[in-house]
N, C-alpha and C positions, 0 to 999 in steps of 0.2 A: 463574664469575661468576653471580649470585644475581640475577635479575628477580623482582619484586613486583607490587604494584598497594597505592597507599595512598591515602588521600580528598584530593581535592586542596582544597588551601584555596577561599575562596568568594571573595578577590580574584584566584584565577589563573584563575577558571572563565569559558567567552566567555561565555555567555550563561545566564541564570534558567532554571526551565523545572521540565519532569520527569524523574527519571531524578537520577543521580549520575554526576556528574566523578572519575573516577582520574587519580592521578600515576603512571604506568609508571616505575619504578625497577630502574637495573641497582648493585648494592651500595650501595644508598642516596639515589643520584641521577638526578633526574629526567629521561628523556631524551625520554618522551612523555608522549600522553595517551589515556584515554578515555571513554565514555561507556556508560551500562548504564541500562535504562527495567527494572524488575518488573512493570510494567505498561504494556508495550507495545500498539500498535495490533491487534493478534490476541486480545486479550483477556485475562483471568484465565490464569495457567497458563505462558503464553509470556513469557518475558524478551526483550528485545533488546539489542544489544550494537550500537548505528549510529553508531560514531565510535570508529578505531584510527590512531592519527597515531604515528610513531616518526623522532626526529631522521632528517634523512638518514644523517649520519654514523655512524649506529648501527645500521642496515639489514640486514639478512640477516644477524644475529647471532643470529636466535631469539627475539626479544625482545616480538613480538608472538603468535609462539605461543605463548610462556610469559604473556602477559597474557590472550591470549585462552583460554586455558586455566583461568585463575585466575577469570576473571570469570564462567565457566559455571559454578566452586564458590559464588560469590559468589549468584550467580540462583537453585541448586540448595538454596540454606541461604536464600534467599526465600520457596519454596515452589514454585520454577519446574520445571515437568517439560520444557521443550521452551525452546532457545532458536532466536534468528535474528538474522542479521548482516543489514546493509545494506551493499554495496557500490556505491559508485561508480562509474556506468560508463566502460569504460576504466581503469578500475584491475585491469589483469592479474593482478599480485602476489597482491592483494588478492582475486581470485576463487579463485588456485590455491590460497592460504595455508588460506583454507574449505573448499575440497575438499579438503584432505591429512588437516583435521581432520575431515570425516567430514561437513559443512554438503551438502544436496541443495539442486538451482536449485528454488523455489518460484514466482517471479512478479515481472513486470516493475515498476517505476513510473516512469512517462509526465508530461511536461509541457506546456503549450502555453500559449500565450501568447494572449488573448482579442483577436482582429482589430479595429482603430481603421479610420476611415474610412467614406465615404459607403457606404451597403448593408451594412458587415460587421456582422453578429450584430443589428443593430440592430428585426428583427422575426422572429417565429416564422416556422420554414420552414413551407410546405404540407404536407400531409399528402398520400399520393397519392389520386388516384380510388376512392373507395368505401372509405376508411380515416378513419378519424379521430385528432387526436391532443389530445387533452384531460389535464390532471390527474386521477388517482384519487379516488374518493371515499374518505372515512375507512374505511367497510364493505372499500372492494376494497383497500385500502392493507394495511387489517390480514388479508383473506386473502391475496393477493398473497406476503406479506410470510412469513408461514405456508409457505407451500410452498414460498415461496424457501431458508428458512430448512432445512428439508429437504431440499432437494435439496446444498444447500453442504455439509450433516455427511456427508452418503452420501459426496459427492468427496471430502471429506478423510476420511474413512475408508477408502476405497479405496486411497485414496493414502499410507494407512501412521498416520495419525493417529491417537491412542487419541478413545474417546467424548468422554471430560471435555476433552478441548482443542480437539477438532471444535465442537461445543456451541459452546463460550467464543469460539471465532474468529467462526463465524456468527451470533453473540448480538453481536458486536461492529461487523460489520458491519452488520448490516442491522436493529438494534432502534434504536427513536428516532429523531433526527435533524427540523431543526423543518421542512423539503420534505415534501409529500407527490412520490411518483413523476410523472411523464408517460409513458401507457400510447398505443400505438399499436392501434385496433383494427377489428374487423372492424364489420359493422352486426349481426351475432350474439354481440359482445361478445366473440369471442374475439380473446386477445393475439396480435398479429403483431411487438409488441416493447415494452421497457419502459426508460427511462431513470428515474436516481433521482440527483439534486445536493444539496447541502451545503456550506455553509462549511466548512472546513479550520479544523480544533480546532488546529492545533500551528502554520500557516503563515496568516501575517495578510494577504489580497488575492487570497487563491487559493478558489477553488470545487473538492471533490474530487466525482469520477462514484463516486456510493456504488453504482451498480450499474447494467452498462448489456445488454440481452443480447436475441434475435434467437431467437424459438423456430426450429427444425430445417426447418420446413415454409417458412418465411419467409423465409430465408436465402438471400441472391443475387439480392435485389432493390435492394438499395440503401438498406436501412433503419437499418442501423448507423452511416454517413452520415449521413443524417437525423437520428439519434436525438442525434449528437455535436453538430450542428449547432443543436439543439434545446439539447441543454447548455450550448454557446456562447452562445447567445441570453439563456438564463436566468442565468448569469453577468455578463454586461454589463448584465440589466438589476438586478441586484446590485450595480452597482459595482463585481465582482471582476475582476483584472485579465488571472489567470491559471488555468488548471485543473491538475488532477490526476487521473489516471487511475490506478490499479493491473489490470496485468493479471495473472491466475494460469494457470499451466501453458503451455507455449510458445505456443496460438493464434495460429499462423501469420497466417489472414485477419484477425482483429482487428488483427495489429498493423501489418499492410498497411495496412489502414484510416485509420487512428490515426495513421501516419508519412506517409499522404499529405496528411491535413489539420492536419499542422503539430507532431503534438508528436514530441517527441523521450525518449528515456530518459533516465533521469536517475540512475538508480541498479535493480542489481539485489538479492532479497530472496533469501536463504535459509536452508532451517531444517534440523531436526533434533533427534531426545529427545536429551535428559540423564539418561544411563543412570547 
């Protein structure tokens, strides 16, 4: 039996967008679908592939490793050295099917729903005793933002990344966005934590944490809390109804954190070159 992937027409496709819709084809006929971005959320370089649907009927035939195989040819005749799946969480299958083909866990993504009600989100938390918690000026935004930027290519180079897609990921993250950060600090100006929010470019109502993080010294007081909570705030006073969180690398206490004040996974990330 002969599985494909062909462009799916633009009346079978759900929804507009970026990226292209495939018809998965077993000798010609359609039995699923998917989805492939050239220009996913990690930047230049990285393809994604976040949507593999296969009839039930059709299921453990092969039929999405054979599309998910075809679709990393498809990425790699883009220009793409690296792709990443998005799984759904609670999708088993779906996570072992990535690890057979060689996919490593990269990084969570988080949801939470913005609290209604008298007192919820509806004013900036306090800053604790001898901290303060202000927006960035332009100056410390764009250093800040410098050495954030830096320290993101070291971890994913560490973590097996070539340069040019390290770059591209932490160029994508953390350049632009129309927020300046909210910096947690000392009366000597040093950070004791830094939250950074954003309208969601692909999700209409939602606010994503472009960056939230707790230097080493700081850690174990309660700031990461705070800093979410501070997110919360600025999303309501947005209008957004919902946030987004990505976390990368297991980070046990963040996602402590994060699961006791409401959000929950939503889907897992992961990736891997395209040799």
């Amino acid at each position: 039996m002969t599985t494909t992937l062909r462009p799916a027409p633009h009346t079978t496709r759900p929804v507009d967008g970026a990226g292209d819709w495939y018809a998965i084809c077993a000798n010609g006929r359609p039995i699923g679908r998917l989805h492939l971005d050239a220009h996913g959320r990690w930047g230049d370089g990285t393809g994604w592939i976040d949507h593999v649907e296969v009839l039930a009927s059709r299921r453990r035939h092969g039929h999405g490793c054979v599309a998910l195989l075809a679709a990393e040819e498809i990425l790699r005749g883009r220009g793409c050295g690296r792709v990443a799946v998005e799984v759904p969480e609670g999708n088993l299958p779906g996570l072992r099917l990535a690890a057979t083909l060689g996919y490593a866990f990269d990084s969570r993504y988080l949801v939470a729903r913005v609290r209604g009600g008298i007192g919820a989100a509806r004013s900036m938390p306090d800053a604790p005793r001898g901290l303060t918690l202000a927006p960035m000026t332009p100056d410390e935004h764009a250093a800040w933002t410098d050495d954030a930027w830096l320290r993101c290519v070291t971890l994913l180079s560490e973590q097996g990344w070539s340069l040019r897609h390290a770059e591209a990921r932490a160029h994508a993250r953390l350049r632009g966005g129309e927020q300046r950060p909210y910096a947690l600090r000392t009366p000597t100006h040093e950070l004791a934590g830094v939250v950074w929010l954003d309208s969601s470019p692909t999700t209409p109502g939602r606010a994503e944490v472009r960056a939230l993080e707790v230097p080493t010294p700081w850690r174990g007081r309660s700031h990461g809390r705070l800093l979410l909570r501070t997110a919360e705030h600025l999303a309501y006073a947005a209008g957004l109804g919902e946030l987004g969180l990505e976390l990368v690398g297991p980070v046990p206490a963040a996602r402590h954190i994060a699961t006791a004040m409401g959000y929950r996974t939503q889907s897992r990330q992961l990736g891997k070159p395209i040799l």
